[in-house]
N, C-alpha and C positions, 0 to 999 in steps of 0.2 A: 504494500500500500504506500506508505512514506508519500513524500511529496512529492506534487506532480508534475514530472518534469515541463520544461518549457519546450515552444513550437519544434528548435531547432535543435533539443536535444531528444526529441519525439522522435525525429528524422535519423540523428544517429546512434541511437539505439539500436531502429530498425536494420539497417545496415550491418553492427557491430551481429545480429543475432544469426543463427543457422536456418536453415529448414522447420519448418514445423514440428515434423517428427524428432529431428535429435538438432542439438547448438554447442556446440564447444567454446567455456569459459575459462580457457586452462592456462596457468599461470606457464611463462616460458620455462620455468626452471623444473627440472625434476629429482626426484631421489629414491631411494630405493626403498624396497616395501620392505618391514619387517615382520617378525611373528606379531607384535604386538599392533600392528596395521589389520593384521586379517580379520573377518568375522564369519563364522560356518552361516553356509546358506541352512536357510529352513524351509523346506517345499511343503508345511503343513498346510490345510487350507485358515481360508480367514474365519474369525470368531467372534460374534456379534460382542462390542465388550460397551457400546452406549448407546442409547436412543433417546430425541430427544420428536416425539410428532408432534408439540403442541397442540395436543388436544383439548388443553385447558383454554382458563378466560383471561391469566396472567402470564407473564412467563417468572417461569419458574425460579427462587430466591437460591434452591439449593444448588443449582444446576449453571446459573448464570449470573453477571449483575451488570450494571450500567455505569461504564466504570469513569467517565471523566465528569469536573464541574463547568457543564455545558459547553466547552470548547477545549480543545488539546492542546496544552501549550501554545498558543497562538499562531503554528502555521496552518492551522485548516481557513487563514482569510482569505478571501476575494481581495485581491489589492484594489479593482475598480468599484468596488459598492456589494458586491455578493457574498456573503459571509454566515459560514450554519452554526447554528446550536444545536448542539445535538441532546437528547431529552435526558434528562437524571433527577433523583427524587431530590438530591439536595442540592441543586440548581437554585440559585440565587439570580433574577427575579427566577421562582416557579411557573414551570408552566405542568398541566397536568402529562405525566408518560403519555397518557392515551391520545394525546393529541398526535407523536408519532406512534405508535408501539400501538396495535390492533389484532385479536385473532378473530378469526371469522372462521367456521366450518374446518376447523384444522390446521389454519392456516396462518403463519408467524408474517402480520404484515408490516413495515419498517416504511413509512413515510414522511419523504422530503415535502415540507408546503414552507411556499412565499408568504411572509405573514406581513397582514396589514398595517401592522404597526410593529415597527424594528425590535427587538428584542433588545434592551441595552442590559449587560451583564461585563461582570470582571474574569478576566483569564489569567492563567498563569503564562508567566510570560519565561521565565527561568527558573529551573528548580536546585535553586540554591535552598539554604536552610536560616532564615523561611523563605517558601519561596517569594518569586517578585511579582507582581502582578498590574496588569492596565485593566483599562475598561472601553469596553465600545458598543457599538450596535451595530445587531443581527439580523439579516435582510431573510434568512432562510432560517427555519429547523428540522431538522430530521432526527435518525436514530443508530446507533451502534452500541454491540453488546459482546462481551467477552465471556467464553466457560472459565470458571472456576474453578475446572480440572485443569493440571497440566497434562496434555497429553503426548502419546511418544510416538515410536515409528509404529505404525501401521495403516491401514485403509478407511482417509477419510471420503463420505461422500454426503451430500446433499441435492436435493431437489427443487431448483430455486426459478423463479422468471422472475428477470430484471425490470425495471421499467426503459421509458424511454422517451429522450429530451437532450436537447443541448445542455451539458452543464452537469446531467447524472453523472454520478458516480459507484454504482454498485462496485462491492467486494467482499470474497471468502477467503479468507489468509489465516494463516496461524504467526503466533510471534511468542519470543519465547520470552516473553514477563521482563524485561529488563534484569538481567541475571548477569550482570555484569558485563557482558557483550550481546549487541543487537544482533539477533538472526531474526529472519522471515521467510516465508515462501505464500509466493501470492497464490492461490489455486485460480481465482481468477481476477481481472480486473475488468472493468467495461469503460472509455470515457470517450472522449471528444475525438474524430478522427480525424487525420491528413492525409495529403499526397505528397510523395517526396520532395516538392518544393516547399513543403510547409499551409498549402494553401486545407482551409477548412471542407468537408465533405459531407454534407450530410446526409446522405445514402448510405453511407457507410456506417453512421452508430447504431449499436448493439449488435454489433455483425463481423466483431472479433475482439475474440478474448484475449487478453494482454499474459503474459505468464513471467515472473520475477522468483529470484529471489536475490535475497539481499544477506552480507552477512560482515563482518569484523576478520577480515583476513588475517591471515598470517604472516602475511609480510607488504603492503601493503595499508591497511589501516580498511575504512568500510570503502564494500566494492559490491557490486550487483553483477546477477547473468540476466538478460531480459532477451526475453522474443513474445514476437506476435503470431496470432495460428493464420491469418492473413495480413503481413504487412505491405507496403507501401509496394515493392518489388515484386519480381516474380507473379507468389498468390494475390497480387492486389485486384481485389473488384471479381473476384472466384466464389467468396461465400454465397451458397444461396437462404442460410439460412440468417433469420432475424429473429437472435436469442429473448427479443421482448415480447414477441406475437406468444408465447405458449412455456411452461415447464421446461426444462432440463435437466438431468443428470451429472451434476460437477463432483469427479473421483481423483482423488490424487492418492496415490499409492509409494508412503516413501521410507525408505530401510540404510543402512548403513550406506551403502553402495550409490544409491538410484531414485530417483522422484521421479512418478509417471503420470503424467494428467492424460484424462478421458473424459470426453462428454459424451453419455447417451452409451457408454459402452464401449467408444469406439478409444482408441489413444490417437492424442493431437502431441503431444507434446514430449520429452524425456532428458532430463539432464544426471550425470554420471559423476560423482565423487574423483574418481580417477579415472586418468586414459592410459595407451601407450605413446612413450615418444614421437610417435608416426600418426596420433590423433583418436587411434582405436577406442573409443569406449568400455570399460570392462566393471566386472561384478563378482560376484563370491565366486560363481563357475569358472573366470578364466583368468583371474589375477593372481599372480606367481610370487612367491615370497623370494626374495634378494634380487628381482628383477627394478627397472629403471618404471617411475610411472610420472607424470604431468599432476598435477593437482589441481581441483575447481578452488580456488580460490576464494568464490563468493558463497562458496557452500556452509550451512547452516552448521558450524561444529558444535551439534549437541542433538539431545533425544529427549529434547522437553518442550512443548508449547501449549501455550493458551489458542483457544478456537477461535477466531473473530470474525464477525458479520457485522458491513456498516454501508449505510447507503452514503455519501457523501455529495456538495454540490463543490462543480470545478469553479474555478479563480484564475482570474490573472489573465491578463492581453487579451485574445478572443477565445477565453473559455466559458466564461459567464454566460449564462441562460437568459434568451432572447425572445421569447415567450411566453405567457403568463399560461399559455393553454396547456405547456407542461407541468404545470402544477396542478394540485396535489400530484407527484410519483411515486410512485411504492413499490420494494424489493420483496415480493411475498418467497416463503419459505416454507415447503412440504414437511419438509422433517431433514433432521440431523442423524448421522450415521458413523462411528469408531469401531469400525475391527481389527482385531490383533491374531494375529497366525498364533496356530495353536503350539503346541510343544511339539519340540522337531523331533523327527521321526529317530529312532534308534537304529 
C-alpha cells in the first residue's frame, strides 16, 4: 500500500517490473546458500486455520479493530483539497463507524463518501514521544481495518468487488505491525491508471491489479518489487475484465521461498526469495546448498503479518476525484480466508 507513487514514477515502475506471471527483483550481488538458508518443502494440503464471513451486524472486536485516529500519520493527504478520514471509534471530531463500515446480507461493506461539510480533525504528524501533531480538514471519509492476528506463511484469500471512480483506492495487503522493520506485500492494489507517457486513462480503472511488495533490505535500506498484471507495455489495453462490474477471488499463497497471487483461480502473478546467477527462479525443490544464489532484496524477511483491508481516496496532481457521481464507493467483502498446510508428510 505505502504511498502512492507519483505520475512519472507510475511509469517507471512499470518498466523496472517483469511479465505478469514471474519479475525479477534480485539484488546484483550473490552468495552462497547455506544449511541454515534451506527450509524442507511440505507438499501437505492447505488447512482451513481462519474464517472470517461477516455474517454479523458488526465486525467483529475479537477478530479485528480500527486501528488509526482518523488519518495515518498524515501522508494519506490530497495535497490539492482531497483528503480521507478514515472511521475509528475514538476519532476526534466523531463521526458514527456506520457511516463507513456496513454489513448487509453477508457482506463487509467499507465506504469512501465526499462529505458535505469537511471533517476538521488532528493527525499525527511524527511519532516521536509524544507524538507531534497538526490539524486540518477532510474533504472525504472512508474505512480501513486491521486482524489482530499476526498471521504467517500460508494461503490467504478473499472474495472482494472493488468499487469504481477516479480517485479509488481499494487494497488487500498484509504488513507486518511495525516490528522493527517494514515488510509488506500488496495482494492487490486498484488506483488511477496511465499510458506510458504519463497521460490519465480512464478505461482503464479497475482493470489491473497492481502487485508490490515492499521490505527493509539488506543492504540497501527500504526497497520494493512492483508489477502490474496489465501494464503500460506489452499487456497494455488486453484486460477484458472490469474487476468492479462483479466478485473476485484474490489468493496469495506465500512460504519461505515464493509469493503466488491468483485471481478466480487462475495465477497472474509470482515472485521468488532466491534465483540462480543466470536469473532462474528457485524453491525448496531445486535450491542447492553451497551453490551461488541472487537474493530478492525487497522480500519480506519475516513470517508474521497483520491482514489489512482499506479503501482509500488518491491525492496529488491529477489523482483526485472528479466527480461527485462516484461517491458514495464501497469495497464490499464476501468473506476472509487463512490456510496453513498441514504437517508434512513423513
Amino acid at each position: 500500500m505505502k504511498l502512492l507513487k507519483p505520475v512519472n514514477l507510475f511509469v517507471f515502475t512499470a518498466f523496472l517490473a517483469g511479465s505478469p506471471a514471474f519479475s525479477q527483483c534480485f539484488d546484483n550481488t550473490s552468495s552462497t546458500i547455506t544449511k541454515t538458508d534451506l527450509v524442507s518443502c511440505n507438499d501437505s494440503e492447505w488447512v482451513l486455520d481462519f474464517e472470517d464471513n461477516f455474517d454479523g451486524k458488526t465486525l467483529s472486536s475479537k477478530d479485528w479493530e480500527l486501528p488509526f485516529q482518523g488519518v495515518l500519520a498524515g501522508f494519506e493527504f490530497e495535497r490539492n483539497g482531497s483528503k480521507t478520514w478514515y472511521a475509528n471509534r475514538a476519532s476526534a471530531p466523531a463521526i458514527p463507524v456506520s457511516n463507513n463500515i456496513t454489513f448487509e446480507n453477508g457482506i463487509l461493506k467499507m465506504t469512501a463518501r465526499k462529505e458535505e461539510t469537511p471533517i476538521f480533525g488532528s493527525y499525527i504528524v511524527s511519532w516521536t514521544n509524544p507524538p507531534t501533531r497538526d490539524s486540518s480538514s477532510f474533504q472525504y471519509s472512508s474505512a480501513w481495518i486491521d486482524s489482530k492476528k499476526m498471521f504467517s506463511y500460508g494461503k490467504y484469500e478473499a472474495r472482494i468487488k472493488i468499487p469504481k471512480g477516479k480517485g479509488m483506492w481499494p487494497a488487500f495487503w498484509l504488513f507486518n505491525g511495525n516490528k522493527g522493520h517494514n515488510y509488506e506485500i500488496d495482494i492487490f492494489e486498484f488506483w488511477n491508471e496511465y499510458n506510458c507517457v504519463g497521460r490519465y486513462k480512464k478505461n482503464r480503472l479497475s482493470k489491473n491489479p497492481h502487485f508490490t511488495i515492499h521490505g527493509d533490505s539488506i543492504n540497501k535500506g527500504s526497497s520494493q518489487c512492483a508489477d502490474d498484471q496489465y501494464p503500460c507495455y506489452g499487456n497494455w489495453g488486453n484486460s477484458k475484465t472490469d474487476y468492479s462490474a462483479d466478485f473476485h477471488i484474490y489468493t496469495l499463497e506465500w512460504d519461505y521461498y515464493k509469493i503466488i497471487w491468483s485471481i478466480d483461480g487462475a495465477v497472474v502473478h509470482s515472485l521468488y526469495r532466491f534465483s540462480s546467477k543466470n536469473g532462474k527462479p528457485t524453491d525448496c525443490n531445486t535450491i542447492v546448498e553451497g551453490e551461488e544464489y541472487k537474493l530478492n532484496e525487497s522480500w519480506p524477511f519475516t513470517d508474521q503479518m497483520l491482514v489489512r483491508f482499506n479503501l482509500g481516496v488518491q491525492y496529488g496532481n491529477n489523482n483526485a476525484p472528479n466527480s461527485d457521481a462516484d461517491f458514495p464507493g464501497s469495497m464490499e467483502i464476501d468473506y476472509f480466508r487463512f490456510y496453513k498446510k498441514g504437517p508434512a508428510q513423513k
